[in-house]
C-alpha positions in Angstrom: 1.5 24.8 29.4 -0.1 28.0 27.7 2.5 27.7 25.2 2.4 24.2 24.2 -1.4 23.6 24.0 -3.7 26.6 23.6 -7.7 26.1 24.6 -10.1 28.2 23.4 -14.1 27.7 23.3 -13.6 24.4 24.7 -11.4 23.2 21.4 -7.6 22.7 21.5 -5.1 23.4 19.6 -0.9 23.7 19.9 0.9 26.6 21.0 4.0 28.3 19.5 5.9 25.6 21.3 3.6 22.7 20.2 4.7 23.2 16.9 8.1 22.9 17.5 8.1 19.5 19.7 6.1 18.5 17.0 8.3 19.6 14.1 11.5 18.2 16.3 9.8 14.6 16.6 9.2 14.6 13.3 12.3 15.1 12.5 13.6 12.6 15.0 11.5 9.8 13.9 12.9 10.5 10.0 16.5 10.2 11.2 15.9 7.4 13.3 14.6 6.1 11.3 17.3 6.8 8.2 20.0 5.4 10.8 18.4 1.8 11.4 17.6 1.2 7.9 20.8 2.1 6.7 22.1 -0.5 9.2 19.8 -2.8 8.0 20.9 -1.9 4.0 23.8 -3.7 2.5 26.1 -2.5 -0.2 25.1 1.5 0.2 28.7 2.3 -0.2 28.9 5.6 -1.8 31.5 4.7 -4.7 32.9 7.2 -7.4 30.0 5.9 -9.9 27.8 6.3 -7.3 28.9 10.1 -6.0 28.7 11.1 -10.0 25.0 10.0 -10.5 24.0 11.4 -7.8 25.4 14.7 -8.9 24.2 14.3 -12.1 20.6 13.5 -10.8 20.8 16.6 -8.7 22.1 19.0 -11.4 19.1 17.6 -13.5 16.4 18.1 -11.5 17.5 21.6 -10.2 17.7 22.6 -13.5 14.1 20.8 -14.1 12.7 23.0 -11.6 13.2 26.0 -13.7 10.5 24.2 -15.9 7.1 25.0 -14.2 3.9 25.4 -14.4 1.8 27.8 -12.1 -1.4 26.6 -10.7 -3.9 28.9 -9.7 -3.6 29.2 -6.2 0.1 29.0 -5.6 2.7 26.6 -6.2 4.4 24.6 -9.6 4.1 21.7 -11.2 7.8 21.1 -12.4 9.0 19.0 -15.5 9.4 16.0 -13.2 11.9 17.4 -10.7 11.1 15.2 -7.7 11.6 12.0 -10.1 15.1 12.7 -10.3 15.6 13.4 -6.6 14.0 10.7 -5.5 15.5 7.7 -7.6 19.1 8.5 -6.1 17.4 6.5 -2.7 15.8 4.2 -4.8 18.9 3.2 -6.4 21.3 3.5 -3.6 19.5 3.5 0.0 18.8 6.0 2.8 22.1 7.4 3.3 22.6 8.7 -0.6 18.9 9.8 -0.2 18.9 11.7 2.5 22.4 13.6 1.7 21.1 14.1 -2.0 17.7 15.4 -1.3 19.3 17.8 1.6 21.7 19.0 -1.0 18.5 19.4 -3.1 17.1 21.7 -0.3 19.4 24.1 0.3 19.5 24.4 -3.7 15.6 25.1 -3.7 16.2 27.5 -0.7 19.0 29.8 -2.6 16.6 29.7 -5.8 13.8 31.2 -4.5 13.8 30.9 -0.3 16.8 32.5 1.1 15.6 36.6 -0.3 12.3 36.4 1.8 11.9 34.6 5.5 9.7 34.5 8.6 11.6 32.2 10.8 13.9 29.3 10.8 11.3 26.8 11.5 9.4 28.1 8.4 12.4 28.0 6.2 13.4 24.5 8.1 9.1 23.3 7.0 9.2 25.0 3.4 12.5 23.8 2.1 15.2 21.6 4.4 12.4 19.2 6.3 10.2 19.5 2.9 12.8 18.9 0.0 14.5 16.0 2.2 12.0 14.3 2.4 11.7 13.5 -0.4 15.2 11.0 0.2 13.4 8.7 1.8 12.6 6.2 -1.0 16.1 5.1 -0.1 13.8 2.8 2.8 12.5 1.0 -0.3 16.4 0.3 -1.5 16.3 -2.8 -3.4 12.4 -4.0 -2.6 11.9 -5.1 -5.6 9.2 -2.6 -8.5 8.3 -0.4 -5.8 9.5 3.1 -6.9 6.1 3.9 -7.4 4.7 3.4 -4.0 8.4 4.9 -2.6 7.8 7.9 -4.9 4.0 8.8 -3.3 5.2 8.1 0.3 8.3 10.7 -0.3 6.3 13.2 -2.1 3.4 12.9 0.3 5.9 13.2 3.4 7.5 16.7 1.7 3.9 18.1 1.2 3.2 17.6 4.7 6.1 19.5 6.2 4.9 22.1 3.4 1.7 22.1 5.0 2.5 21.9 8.6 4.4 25.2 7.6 1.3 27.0 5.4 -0.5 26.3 9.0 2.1 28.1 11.1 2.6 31.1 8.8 1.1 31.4 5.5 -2.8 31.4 6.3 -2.7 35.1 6.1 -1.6 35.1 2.8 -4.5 33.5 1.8 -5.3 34.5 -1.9 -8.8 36.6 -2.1 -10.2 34.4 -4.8 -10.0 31.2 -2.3 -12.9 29.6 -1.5 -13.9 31.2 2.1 -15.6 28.1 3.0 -12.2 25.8 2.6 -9.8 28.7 4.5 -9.1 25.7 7.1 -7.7 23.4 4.3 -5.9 26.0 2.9 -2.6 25.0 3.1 -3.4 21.3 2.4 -5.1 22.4 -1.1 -2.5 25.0 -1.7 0.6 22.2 -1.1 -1.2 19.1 -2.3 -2.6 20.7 -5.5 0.6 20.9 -7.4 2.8 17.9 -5.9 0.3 15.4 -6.0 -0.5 16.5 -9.8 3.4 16.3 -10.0 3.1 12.9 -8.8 0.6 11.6 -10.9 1.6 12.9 -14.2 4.9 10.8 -13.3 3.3 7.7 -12.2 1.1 7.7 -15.9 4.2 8.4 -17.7 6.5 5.6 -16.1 3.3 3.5 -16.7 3.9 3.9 -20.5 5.4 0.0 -21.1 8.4 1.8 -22.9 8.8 4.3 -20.2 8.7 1.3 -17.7 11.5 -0.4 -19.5 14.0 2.5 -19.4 13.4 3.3 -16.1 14.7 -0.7 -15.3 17.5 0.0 -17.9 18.5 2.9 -15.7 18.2 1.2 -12.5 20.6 -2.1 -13.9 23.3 0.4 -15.4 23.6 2.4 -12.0 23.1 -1.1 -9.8 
């Protein structure tokens, strides 16, 4: 039991083994959860048309993620990366997603993952549980105008595996200009900082009414 939940000072926390039930039931609930909705989703066939767009919207928004900008404590902001990863479930379900945005993954982990690692479970938070997550806006597969709110859920849900990872082995890599009084949010701050500024600099630009109608262009020509 020492392993799974640690006590301390009368305050609880998980052990080393904690961490992975809770990573595994994490994951659990995600493919469950993949599996039911693709029963529920009609038409998710993965055609030729279908298999080419996907690889195009991959190519894309590897290459997009060569286009950065470093914020000050860590992480990118990338020319829209997670856009182009996440409309291949929006256009064509859960199944197209989740195979894209794992494909997506292991590209991210050969860019810049694969030279330097702690663990499997840390490469599995930082890069394979993170970047397919962000798949999931294939449960929002013809809903009707809801990329946005598919595109927050799906980035949200790959800053948390981030995070769940800066809290199992990147706290002591804690920059020295951080503020000592947020050390506990740390990896939240480091991890939310430049997706969620990601996110919104998306979400104002497919605002733009002309933006808006290209992006339901797109989604007819792929359809």
């Amino acid at each position: 039991m020492s392993d799974f939940i640690l006590s301390e000072d009368g305050y609880y926390s998980l052990g080393s083994i904690g961490y992975y039930v809770l990573i595994a039931v994490l994951l659990l609930a995600l493919v469950l959860s993949a599996i039911v909705a693709n029963r529920r989703q009609k038409n998710t066939r993965l055609s030729t048309k279908r298999l080419a767009f996907c690889g195009v919207a991959l190519a894309l928004g590897f290459v997009l993620s060569y286009i950065k900008f470093e914020m000050p404590y860590g992480g990118s902001v990338t020319a829209f990366s997670m856009f182009c990863i996440c409309i291949v479930g929006y256009f064509y379900g859960i199944k197209a997603g989740l195979l894209s945005a794992f494909a997506y993954s292991i590209l991210q982990f050969f860019q810049s993952g694969s030279s330097y690692m702690l663990s499997p479970l840390q490469v599995c938070c930082d890069y394979f549980f993170a970047f397919t997550a962000l798949g999931i806006t294939g449960f929002f597969y013809k809903k009707g105008n809801k990329f946005i709110p598919a595109y927050l859920l799906a980035i949200t849900m790959r800053g948390l595996f981030h995070t769940i990872g800066g809290y199992l082995y990147w706290m002591d890599y804690m920059p020295d200009n951080f503020p000592k009084s947020l050390t506990v949010l740390y990896p939240f701050i480091y991890n939310y900082s430049y997706i969620l500024l990601e996110g919104l600099i998306t979400v104002v630009l497919l605002k733009i009414p002309a933006v808006g109608k290209m992006f339901k262009k797109l989604e007819e020509m792929t359809a």
